[in-house]
Structure formats: C-alpha cells, structure tokens
C-alpha positions in Angstrom: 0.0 0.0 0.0 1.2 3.7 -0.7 0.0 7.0 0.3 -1.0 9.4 -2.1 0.9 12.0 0.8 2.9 11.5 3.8 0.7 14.1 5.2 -2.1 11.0 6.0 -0.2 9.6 8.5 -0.1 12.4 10.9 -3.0 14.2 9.9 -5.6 11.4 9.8 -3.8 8.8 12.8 -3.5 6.0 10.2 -3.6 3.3 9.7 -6.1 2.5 13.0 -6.1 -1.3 13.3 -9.6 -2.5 14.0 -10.2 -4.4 17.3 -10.0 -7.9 18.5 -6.4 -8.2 17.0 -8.0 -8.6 13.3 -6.3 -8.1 10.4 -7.7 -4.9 8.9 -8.2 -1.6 9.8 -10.8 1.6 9.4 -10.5 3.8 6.5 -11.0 7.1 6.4 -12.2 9.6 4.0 -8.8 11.3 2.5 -10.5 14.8 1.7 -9.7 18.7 2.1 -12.7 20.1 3.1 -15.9 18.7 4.5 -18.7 16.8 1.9 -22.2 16.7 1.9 -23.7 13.7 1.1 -27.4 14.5 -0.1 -30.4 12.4 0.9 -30.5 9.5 -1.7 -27.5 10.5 -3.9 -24.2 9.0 -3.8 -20.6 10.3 -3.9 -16.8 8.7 -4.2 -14.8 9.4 -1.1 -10.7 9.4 -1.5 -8.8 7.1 1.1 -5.6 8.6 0.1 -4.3 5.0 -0.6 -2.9 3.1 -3.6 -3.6 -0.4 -3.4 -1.5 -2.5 -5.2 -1.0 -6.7 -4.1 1.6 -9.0 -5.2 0.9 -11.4 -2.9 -1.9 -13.7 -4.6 -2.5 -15.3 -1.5 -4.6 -12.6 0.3 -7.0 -10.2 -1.2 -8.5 -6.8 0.7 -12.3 -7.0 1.3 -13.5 -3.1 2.0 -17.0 -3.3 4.2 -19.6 -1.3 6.1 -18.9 0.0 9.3 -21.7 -1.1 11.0 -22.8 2.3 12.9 -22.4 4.3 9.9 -24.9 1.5 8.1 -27.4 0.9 10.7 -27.8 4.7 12.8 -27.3 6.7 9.6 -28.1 4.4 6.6 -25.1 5.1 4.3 -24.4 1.9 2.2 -20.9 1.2 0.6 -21.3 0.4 -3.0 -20.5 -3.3 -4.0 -20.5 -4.0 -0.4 -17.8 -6.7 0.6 -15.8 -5.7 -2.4 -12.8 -7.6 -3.1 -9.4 -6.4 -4.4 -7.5 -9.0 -6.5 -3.7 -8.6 -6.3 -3.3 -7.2 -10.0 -5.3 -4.0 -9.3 -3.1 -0.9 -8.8 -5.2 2.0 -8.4 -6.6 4.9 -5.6 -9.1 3.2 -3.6 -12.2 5.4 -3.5 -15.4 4.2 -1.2 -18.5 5.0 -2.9 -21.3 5.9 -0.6 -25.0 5.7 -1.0 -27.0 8.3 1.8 -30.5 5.9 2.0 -32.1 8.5 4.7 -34.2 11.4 3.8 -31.3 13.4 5.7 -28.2 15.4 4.4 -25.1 13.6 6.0 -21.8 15.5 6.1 -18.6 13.9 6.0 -15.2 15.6 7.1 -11.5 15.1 7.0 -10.5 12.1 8.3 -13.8 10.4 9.4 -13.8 6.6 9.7 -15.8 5.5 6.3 -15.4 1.4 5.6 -13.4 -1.1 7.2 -10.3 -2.6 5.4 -9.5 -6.5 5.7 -7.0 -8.7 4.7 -8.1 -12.2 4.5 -6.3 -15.6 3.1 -7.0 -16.4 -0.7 -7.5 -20.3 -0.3 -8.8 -22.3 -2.3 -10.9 -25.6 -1.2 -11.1 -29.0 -2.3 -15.2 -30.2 -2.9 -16.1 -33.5 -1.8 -19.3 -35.2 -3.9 -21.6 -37.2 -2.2 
C-alpha cells in the first residue's frame, strides 16, 4: 500500500487497526474540506491509498462500518468488495445516503473497514 501524501499519516492517525487483534483496519475519507452527502444520492470518497497486491494469497475486502450503516443508513457500493492482487489503483469508497437526511462527512472520518483475508482455495467433496 502507498500513500498518495505523507501528510495522512499524521494528519488522519493512520492506519487504526480494528479491534479484537484482526487483520484490517478503518479507513477514512482522505479529503480537504468537509462533503455533503445528499439524501439519496451518492458520492466517491478518497482514502488517500494506492492499493497495489503482489501477494496472490490474500485479497482486501472493504466493508460497512456497522454504525455508519445501521444509525445513519449510508451503504458502501458493491459491499464486501474484493481487491485482486493485480489491481493498482486509488481506492475510493462509494457511498450511497439511503435517509431522507443530508449527511456531512469531514476530514479524516472513519468511512469502511479494510481487511486482509487468506485467498485459499478448497477441495469439494461429492456425495
């Protein structure tokens, strides 16, 4: 992973692992001034990360945080989105404001979770 600036680091506290010693951590939206979401419309939020795997046994699943799904019904596009190891490109979150309320997001706020899970592959037994 690279940063788009060395600024995010010490501006934005990141990376923040996520709890319970899992292997992932919060993303956070990677933008100058503060964005309003309008009720039922959807933007593209900057992490301020390039993504780029070599390593084709993991992949990076972006998902919801839960209290920004559930208390203020913004939904990640492609939810549980996977990035393969041959992408190499800014990751942006798109967000979906399902709530008949504006929703403002500023510098730095946690928007999605960031996971690194195995890339296995399993054997089918017929029965």
């Amino acid at each position: 992973m690279k940063f788009i600036s060395s600024n995010i680091k010490k501006d934005f506290d990141f990376p923040e692992y996520l709890q319970g010693g899992l292997s992932g951590f919060f993303l956070r939206a990677y933008i100058k001034n503060k964005i309003c979401l309008f009720s039922k419309k959807t933007t593209l939020v900057s992490t301020g990360l390039l993504i780029h795997f070599s390593d084709k046994t993991v992949r990076v699943v972006i998902k919801p945080i839960s209290i920004i799904k559930h208390k203020y019904c913004l939904i990640i596009g492609n939810p549980f989105s996977i990035i393969d190891y041959c992408n190499f490109y800014e990751l942006k979150i798109s967000l979906w404001n399902c709530s008949k309320k504006n929703f403002y997001i500023n510098p730095g706020d946690k928007i999605a979770k960031l996971s690194i899970v195995p890339n296995k592959k399993i054997k089918f037994i017929y029965i």
